[in-house]
DODONU-961088 format. One record per residue: x, y, z of N, C-alpha, C, O in turn; residue in one letter. Coordinates in steps of 0.02 Angstrom, whole numbers, plus 50000, padded with zeros to 5 digits. Example, Ala and Ser with C-alpha at 12.3 -4.5 7.8 and 13.67 -1.06 7.14 Angstrom:
! DODONU-961088
506604971650390506154977550390506604983550390507124983450423a/506424988850354506844994750357506455000250394506705005750402s/
This chain:
! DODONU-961088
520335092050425520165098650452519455098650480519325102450527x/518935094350450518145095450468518105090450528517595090350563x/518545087050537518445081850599518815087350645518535087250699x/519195090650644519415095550695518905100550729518805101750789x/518535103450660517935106650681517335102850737516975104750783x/517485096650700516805091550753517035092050803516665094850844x/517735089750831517895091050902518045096450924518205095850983x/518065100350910517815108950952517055110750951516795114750990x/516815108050914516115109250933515775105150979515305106851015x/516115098250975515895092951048516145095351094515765096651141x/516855096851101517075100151197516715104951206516485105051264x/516505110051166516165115051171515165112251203514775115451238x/515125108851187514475106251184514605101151244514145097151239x/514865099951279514925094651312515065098851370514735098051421x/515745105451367515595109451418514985113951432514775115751487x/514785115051380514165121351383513805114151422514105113851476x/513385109051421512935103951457512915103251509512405101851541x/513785104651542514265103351613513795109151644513295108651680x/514115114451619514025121151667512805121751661512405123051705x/512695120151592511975121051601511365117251638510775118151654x/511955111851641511605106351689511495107451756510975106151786x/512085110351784512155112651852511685118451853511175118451888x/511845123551814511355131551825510495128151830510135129651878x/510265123451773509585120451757509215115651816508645115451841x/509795112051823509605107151881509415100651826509565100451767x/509075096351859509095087851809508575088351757508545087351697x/508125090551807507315090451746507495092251684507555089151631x/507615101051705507705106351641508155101451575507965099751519x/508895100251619509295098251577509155094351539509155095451479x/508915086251576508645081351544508385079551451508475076551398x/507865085951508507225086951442507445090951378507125090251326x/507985095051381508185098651334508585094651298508795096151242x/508675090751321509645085251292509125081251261509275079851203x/508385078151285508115071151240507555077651172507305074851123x/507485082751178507285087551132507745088251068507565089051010x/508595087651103509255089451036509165083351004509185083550943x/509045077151036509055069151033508675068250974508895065950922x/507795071350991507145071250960507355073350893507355069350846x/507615082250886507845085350824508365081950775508415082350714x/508775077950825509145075650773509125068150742509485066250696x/508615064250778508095058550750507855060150677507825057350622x/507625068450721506995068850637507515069350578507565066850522x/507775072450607508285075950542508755069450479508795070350418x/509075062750521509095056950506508775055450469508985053550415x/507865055950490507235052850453507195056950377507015055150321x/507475063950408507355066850340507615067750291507355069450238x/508405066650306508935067250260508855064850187508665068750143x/508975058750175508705055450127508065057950081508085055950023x/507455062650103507095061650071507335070050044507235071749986x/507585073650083507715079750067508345079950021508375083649972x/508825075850038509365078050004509415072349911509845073049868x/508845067349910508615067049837508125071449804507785068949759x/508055076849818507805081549798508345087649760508185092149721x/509105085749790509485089249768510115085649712510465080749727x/510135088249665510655084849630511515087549635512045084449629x/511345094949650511955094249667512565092549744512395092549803x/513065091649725513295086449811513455093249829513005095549864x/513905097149819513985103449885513605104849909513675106349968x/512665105549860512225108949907511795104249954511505104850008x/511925099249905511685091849955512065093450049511755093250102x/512635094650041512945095250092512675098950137512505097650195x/512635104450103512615112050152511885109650179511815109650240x/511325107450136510605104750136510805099550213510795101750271x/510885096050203510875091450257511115096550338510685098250380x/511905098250345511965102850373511465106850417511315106450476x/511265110750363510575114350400509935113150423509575116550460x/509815107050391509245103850409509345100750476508865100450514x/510175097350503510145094150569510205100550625509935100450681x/510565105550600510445112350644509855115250667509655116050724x/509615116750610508775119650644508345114250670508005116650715x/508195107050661508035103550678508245101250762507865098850805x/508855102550768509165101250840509155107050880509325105950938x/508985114150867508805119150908508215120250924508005122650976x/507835117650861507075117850880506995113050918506445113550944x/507325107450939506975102450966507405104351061507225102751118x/507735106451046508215108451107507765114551141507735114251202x/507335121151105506985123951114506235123151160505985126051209x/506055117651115505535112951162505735110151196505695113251248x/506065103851208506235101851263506535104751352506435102751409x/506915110151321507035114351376506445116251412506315114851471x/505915121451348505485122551384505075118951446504985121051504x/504835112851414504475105751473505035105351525504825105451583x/505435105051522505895104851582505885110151611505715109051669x/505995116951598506065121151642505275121851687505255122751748x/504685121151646503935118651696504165116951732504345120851776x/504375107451735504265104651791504775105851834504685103351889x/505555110551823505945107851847505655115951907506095117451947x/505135119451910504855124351971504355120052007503915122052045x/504485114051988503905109752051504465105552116504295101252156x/505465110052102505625104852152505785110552218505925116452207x/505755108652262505755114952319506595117152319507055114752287x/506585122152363507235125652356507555121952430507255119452478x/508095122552420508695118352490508895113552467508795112652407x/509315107852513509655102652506509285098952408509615096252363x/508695100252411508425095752355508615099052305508855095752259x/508575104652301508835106752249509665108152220509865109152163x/509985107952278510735107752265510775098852217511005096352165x/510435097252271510645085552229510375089052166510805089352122x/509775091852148509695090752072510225096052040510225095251979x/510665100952060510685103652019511585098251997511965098651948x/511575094952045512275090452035511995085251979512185082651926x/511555085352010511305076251976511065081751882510905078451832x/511095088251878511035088351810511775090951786511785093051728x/512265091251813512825092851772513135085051761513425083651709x/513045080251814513525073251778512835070851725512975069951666x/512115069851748511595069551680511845073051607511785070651551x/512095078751627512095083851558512655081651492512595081951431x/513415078551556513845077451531513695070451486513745069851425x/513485065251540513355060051515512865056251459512995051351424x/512285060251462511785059951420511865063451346511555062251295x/512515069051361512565072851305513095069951243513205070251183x/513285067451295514115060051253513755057451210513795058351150x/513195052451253512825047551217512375049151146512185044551109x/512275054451136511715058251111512175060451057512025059950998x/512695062551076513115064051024513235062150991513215064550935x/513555053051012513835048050989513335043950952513545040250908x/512655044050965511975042550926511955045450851512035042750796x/511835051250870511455059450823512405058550764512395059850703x/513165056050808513545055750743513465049550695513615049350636x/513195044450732513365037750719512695038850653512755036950594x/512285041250674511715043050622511755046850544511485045750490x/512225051650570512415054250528512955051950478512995053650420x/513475046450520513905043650463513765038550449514205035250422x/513195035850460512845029750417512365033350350512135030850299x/512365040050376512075042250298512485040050241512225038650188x/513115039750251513625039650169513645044950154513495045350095x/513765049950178513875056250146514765057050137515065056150190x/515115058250087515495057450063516035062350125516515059750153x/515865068050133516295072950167516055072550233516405076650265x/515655069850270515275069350335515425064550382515475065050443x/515525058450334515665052050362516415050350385516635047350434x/516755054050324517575052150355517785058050406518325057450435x/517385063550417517555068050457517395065450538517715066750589x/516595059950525516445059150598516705052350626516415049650673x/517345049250592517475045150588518145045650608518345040650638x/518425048850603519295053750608519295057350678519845058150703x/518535060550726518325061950772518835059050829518775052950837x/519235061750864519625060050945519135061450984519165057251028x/518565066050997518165064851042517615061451032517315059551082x/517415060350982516725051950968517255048851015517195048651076x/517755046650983518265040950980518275036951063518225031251084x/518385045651100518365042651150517795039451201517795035551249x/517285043551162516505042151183516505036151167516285032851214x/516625033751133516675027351096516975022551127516615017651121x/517505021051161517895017851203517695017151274517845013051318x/517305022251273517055022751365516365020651372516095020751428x/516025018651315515215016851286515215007451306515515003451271x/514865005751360514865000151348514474995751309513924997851294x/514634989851288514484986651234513744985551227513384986851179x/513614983151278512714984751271512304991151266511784991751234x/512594995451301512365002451282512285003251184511815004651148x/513195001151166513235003351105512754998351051512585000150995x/512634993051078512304988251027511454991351031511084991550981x/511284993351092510514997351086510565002151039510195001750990x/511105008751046511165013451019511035009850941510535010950907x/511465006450928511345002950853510784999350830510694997950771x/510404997950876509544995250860509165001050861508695000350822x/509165006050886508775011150870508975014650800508535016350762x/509665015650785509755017450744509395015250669509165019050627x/509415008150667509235004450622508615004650614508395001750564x/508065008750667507435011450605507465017750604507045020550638x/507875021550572507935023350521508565024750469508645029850436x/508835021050468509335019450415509125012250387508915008550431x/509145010150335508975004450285509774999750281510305000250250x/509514995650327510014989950341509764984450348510034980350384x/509094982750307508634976550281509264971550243509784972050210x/508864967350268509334959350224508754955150200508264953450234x/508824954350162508424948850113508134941950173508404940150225x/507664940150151507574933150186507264927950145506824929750107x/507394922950147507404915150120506844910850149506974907450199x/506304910850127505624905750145506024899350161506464897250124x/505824895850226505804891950247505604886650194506014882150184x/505014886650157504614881750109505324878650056505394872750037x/505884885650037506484882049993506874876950045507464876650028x/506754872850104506994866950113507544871350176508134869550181x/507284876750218507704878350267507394875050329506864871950326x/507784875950389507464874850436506724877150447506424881650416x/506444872250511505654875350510505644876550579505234880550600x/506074873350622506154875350701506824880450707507154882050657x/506944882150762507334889350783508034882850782507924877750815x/508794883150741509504879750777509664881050837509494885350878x/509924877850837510454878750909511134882750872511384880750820x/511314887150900511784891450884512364887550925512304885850983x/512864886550891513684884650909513764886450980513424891250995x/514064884351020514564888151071515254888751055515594883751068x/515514893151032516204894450980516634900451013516384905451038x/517154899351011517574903851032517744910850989518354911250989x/517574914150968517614918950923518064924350922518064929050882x/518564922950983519024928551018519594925850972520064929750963x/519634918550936520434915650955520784922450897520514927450874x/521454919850889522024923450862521784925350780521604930750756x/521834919550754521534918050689520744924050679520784927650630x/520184924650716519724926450691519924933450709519764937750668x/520304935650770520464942950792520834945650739520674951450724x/521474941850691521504946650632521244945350561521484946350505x/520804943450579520354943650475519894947850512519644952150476x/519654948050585519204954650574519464962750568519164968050575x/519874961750559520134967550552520184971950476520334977850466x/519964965850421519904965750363519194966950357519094967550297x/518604967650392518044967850396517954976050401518284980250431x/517324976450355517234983250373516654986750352516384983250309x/516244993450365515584993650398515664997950318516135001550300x/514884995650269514765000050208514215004850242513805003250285x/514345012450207513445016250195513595021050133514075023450103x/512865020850131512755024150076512165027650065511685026250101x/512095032750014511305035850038511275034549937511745035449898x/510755032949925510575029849886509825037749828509265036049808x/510055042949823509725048949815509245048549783508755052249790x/509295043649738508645041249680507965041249722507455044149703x/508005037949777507415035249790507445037249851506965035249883x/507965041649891507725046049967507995039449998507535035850020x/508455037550003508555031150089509335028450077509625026850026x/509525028550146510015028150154510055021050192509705018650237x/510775017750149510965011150183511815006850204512325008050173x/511795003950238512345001550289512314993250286511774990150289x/512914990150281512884984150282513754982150306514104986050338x/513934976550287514594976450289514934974050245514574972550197x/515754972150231516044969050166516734966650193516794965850254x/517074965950166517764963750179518274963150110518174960850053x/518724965450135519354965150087519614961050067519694955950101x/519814961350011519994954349954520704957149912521054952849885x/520864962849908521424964749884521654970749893521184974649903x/522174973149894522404981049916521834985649892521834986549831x/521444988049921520984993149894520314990349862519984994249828x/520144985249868519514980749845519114978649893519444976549940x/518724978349899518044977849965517604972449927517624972049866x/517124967449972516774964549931516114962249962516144958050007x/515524964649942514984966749994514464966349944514564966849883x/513754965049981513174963049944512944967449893512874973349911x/512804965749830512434971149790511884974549822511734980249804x/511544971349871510854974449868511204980249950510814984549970x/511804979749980512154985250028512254990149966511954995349980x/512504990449912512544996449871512324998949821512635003049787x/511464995849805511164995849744510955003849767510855005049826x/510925007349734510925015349719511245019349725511155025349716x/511825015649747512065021649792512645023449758512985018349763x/513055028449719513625031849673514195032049717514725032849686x/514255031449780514755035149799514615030749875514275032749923x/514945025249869514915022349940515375023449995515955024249978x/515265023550046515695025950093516005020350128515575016150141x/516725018450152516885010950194517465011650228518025012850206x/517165010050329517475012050351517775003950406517584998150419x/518225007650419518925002950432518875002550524518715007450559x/519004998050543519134998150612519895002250637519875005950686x/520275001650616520925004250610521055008650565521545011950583x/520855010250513520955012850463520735020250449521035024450416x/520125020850484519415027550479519115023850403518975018050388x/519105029450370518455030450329518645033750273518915039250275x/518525030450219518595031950128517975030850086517535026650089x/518105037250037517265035249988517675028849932518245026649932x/517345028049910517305021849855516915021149798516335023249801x/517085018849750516465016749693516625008149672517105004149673x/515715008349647515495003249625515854999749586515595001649534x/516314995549566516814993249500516414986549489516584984649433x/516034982749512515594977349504515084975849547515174975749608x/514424974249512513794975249536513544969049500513424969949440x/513444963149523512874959049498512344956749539512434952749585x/511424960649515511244959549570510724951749554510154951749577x/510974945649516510624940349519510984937249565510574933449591x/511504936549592512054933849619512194937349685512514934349728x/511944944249695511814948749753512594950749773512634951649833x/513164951449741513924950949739513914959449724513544962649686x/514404961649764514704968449727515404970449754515574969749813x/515784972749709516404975349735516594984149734516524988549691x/516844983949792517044992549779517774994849816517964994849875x/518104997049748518575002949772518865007049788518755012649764x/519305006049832519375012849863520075016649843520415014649796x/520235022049883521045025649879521095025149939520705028749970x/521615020649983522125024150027521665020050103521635022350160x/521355013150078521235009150123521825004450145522165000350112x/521845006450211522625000250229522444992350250522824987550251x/521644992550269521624986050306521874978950241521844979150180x/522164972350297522154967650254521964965350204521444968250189x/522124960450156521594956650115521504950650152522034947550161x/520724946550190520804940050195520994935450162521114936350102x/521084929050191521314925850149520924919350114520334919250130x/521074915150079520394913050040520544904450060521074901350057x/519884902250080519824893550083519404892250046519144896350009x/519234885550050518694882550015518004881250051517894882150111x/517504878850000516694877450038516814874450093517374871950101x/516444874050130516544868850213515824866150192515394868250153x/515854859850236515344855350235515014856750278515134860750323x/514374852450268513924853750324514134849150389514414843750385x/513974851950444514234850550500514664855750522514574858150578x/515064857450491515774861750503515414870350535514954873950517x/515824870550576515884876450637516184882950585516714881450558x/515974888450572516184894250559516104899550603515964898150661x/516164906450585515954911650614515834918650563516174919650513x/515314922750586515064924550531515324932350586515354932550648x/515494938350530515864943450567515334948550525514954946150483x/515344954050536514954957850516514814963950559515174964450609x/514244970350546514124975550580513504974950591513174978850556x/513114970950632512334968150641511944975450664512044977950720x/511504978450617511104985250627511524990250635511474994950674x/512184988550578512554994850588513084996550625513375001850611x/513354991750685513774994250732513514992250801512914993050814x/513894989750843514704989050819515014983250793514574979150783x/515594980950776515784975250750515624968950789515744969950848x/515434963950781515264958650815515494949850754515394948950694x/515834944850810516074940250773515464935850795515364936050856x/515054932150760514474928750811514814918650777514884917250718x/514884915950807514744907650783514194906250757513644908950767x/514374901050714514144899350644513984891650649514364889450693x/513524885650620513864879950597513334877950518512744879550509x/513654875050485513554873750421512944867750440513064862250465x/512224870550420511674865350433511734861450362511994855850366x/511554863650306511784861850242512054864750185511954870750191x/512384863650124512494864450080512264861950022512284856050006x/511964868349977511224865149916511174870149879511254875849899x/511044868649822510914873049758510114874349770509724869949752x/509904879249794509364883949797509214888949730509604891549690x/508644889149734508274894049683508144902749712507624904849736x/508484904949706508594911849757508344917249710508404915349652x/508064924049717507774928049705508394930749696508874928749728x/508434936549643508844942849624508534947049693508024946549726x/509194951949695508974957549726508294961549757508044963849809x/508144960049662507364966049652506904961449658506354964149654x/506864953649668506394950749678506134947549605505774942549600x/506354950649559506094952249481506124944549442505774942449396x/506654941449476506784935049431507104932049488507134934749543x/507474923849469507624920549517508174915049504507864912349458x/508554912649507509064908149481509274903849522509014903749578x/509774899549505510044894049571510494896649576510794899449531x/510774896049675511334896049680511644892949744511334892649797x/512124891249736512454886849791512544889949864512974894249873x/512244888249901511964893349974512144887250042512024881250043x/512454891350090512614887750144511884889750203511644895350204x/511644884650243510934887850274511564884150328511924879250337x/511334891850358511744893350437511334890650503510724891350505x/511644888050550511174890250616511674897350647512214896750675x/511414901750635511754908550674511494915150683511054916950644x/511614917650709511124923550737511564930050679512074933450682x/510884928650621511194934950569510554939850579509974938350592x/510784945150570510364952850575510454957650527510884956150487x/510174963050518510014967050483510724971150496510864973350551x/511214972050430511934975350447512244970650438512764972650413x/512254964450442512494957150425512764956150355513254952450351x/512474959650284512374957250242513004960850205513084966850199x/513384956150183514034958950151514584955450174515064954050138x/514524953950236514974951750305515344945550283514984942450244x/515834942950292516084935950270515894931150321515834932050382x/515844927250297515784917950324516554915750318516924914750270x/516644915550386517484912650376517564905650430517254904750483x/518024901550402518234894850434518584897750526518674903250553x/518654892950540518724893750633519504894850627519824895050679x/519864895750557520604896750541520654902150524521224904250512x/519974907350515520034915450482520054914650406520214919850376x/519914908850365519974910050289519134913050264518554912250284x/519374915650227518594917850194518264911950158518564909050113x/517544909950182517324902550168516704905350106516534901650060x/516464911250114515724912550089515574919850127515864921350179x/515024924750092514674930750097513904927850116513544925250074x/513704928750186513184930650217512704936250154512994940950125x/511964934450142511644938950104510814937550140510374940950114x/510684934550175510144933450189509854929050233510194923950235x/509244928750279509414927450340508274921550330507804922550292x/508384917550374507834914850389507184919150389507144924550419x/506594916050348506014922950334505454921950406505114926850423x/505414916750438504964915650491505534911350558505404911350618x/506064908450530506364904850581506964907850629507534907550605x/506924909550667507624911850731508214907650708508234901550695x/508844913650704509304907550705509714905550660510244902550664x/509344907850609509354902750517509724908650482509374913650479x/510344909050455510624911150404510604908650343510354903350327x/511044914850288511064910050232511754913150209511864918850229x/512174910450173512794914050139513034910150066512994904050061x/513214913150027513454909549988514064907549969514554911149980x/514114901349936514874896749966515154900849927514914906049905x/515984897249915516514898849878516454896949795516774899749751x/516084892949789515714891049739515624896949685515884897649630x/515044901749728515014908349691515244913349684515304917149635x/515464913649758516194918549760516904919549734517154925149730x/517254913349716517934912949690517834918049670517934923449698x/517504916349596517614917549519517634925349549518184927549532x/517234930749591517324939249591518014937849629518464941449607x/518224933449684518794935749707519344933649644519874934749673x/519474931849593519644929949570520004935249532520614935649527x/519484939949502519524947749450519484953349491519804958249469x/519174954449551519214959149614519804963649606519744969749607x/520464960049597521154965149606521214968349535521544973449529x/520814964749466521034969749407520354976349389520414981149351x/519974975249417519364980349443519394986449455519544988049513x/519264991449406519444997349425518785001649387518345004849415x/518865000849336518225007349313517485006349361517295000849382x/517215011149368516525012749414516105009349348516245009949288x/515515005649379514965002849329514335007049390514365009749445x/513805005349339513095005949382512925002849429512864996849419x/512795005249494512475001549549511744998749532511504993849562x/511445001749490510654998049476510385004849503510675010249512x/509895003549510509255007049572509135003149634509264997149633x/508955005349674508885002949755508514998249772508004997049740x/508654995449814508024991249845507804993149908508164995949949x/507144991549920506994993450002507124987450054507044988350115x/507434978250017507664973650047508424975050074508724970750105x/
């Protein structure tokens, strides 16, 4: 029903832009659409710190709500204003008819994008009732389809300062590379990797303890079992995980270990696959590492196994440190990466991506099957919610 509401308020907002763009002309419009943009930046920035201030979730809700409202009128307020200034410096005739065209396809177009930003922002919060609503969306959806891929991968780098989609990184000095790899040339389209990504899928969460909200990725291991980095869901009660095919379900924590950086979470009424499971690959060997790099959108990138070595790796919190059996990648891992599976060039699940080169381009890290079995192992009898910990800012 609340995703119905979203799309009457987007046609509505998308026509009101049509017709104000034209009446305004380009300037006016422009400036008022990067003002709604501005308001609903801040509001992103602020969510988190405002809505751990509140303990309870309905009012958490309504709290957030109103904060992106007044925030996006006030900023729509100003912005208009600077536009309507400059937009009496363009003369009247032919020039002003082009602008007043050139601001109704601006209004339409800029207002999609902005939309599709200001939602994508909002359902990387993890908000339990927010996220599957803007996610269920037929008009994102279609914004979404008509967004090209570089557009949408910027949209997702901006996003990512300010949403907390940090990944751990691995000093070079523990025996990683010290120059930038050569990244694979790998086919990443074939049959095999097109359906295990489909088993892949984008975590957030807002983490209230400590004000910050975070996004990573995970993948499915059994009807209703997800399996994604501790440090993607350390605070967070109530994780949110959404499906390429599927939309969007909350979830809880059922296993959290953060020396091992491993966590699993379940859901109700997730349809995607379970991958399926291989063994360690050697070094040399070609993978591909799948994931939501800064959040969105899905991306399969090539992989190849530089080595395989029992490393001394930091917990989560930094606090302590242990060995563990770690594949050092040459592959282009990013922030949103972390959760994501390491799978063979056959689609089997090889290892979980958790952390990425601290000075070197290039350099991943994941850990083998080694450490992983043993959770995929108990993953399907997993059911009671445990503690996520407290947060990290890695």
């Amino acid at each position: 029903m609340l995703s119905v509401i979203v799309d009457i308020l987007l046609a509505f907002l998308l026509i009101g832009y049509l017709v104000q763009g034209y009446r305004s002309g380009f300037l006016r419009n422009v400036f008022s659409i990067a003002g709604v943009l501005g308001g609903a930046i801040a509001a992103v920035l602020l969510t988190p710190s405002v809505t751990g201030l509140i303990a309870q979730a309905p009012i958490r809700l309504v709290a957030t709500i109103a904060l992106f409202l007044a925030l996006i009128v006030i900023g729509s307020i100003v912005g208009g204003a600077l536009g309507k200034a400059l937009a009496r410096t363009v003369p009247r005739g032919p020039l002003r008819t082009l602008d007043k065209i050139a601001g109704a396809v601006s209004g339409v177009i800029v207002t999609a994008l902005a939309a599709s930003m200001v939602a994508f922002g909002i359902g990387s919060l993890g908000v339990p009732v927010l996220s599957p609503a803007i996610s269920s969306s037929v008009v994102l959806a279609g914004i979404d389809r008509l967004t090209p891929d570089p557009v949408k991968s910027t949209m997702a780098q901006l996003r990512a300062l300010v949403v907390s989609d940090g990944i751990p990184s691995i000093s070079e000095a523990l025996g990683g590379p010290t120059t930038a790899p050569s990244v694979p040339s790998l086919d990443t389209g074939t049959d095999a990797v097109s359906t295990a990504s489909r088993s892949v899928v984008r975590i957030s969460g807002n983490a209230y303890a400590c004000g910050q909200s975070q996004t990573g990725s995970g993948f499915v291991v059994a009807p209703d079992r997800v399996v994604t980095n501790a440090h993607v869901v350390s605070g967070v009660s109530e994780p949110v995980v959404e499906s390429r095919s599927d939309g969007t379900v909350s979830g809880r924590v059922v296993y959290f270990d953060p020396v091992d950086d491993i966590a699993v979470i379940a859901t109700d009424g997730l349809a995607a696959p379970a991958l399926g499971f291989g063994t360690s690959l050697a070094a040399g060997t070609d993978a591909v590492a799948l994931g939501y790099p800064f959040g969105g959108p899905f991306a399969a990138k090539p992989a190849n196994v530089i080595s395989v070595a029992t490393l001394v790796v930091n917990d989560i919190y930094a606090s302590s440190s242990s060995p563990r059996e770690v594949y050092t990648l040459a592959a282009d891992v990013q922030p949103g990466n972390s959760g994501g599976p390491l799978l063979s060039v056959d689609g089997a699940i090889v290892g979980i991506v958790f952390a990425k080169g601290a000075d070197t381009p290039n350099v991943g890290y994941a850990a083998t099957m080694t450490e992983l079995a043993p959770v995929l192992a108990q993953a399907p009898t997993l059911n009671a919610g445990v503690s996520s910990g407290s947060c990290t800012t890695e």
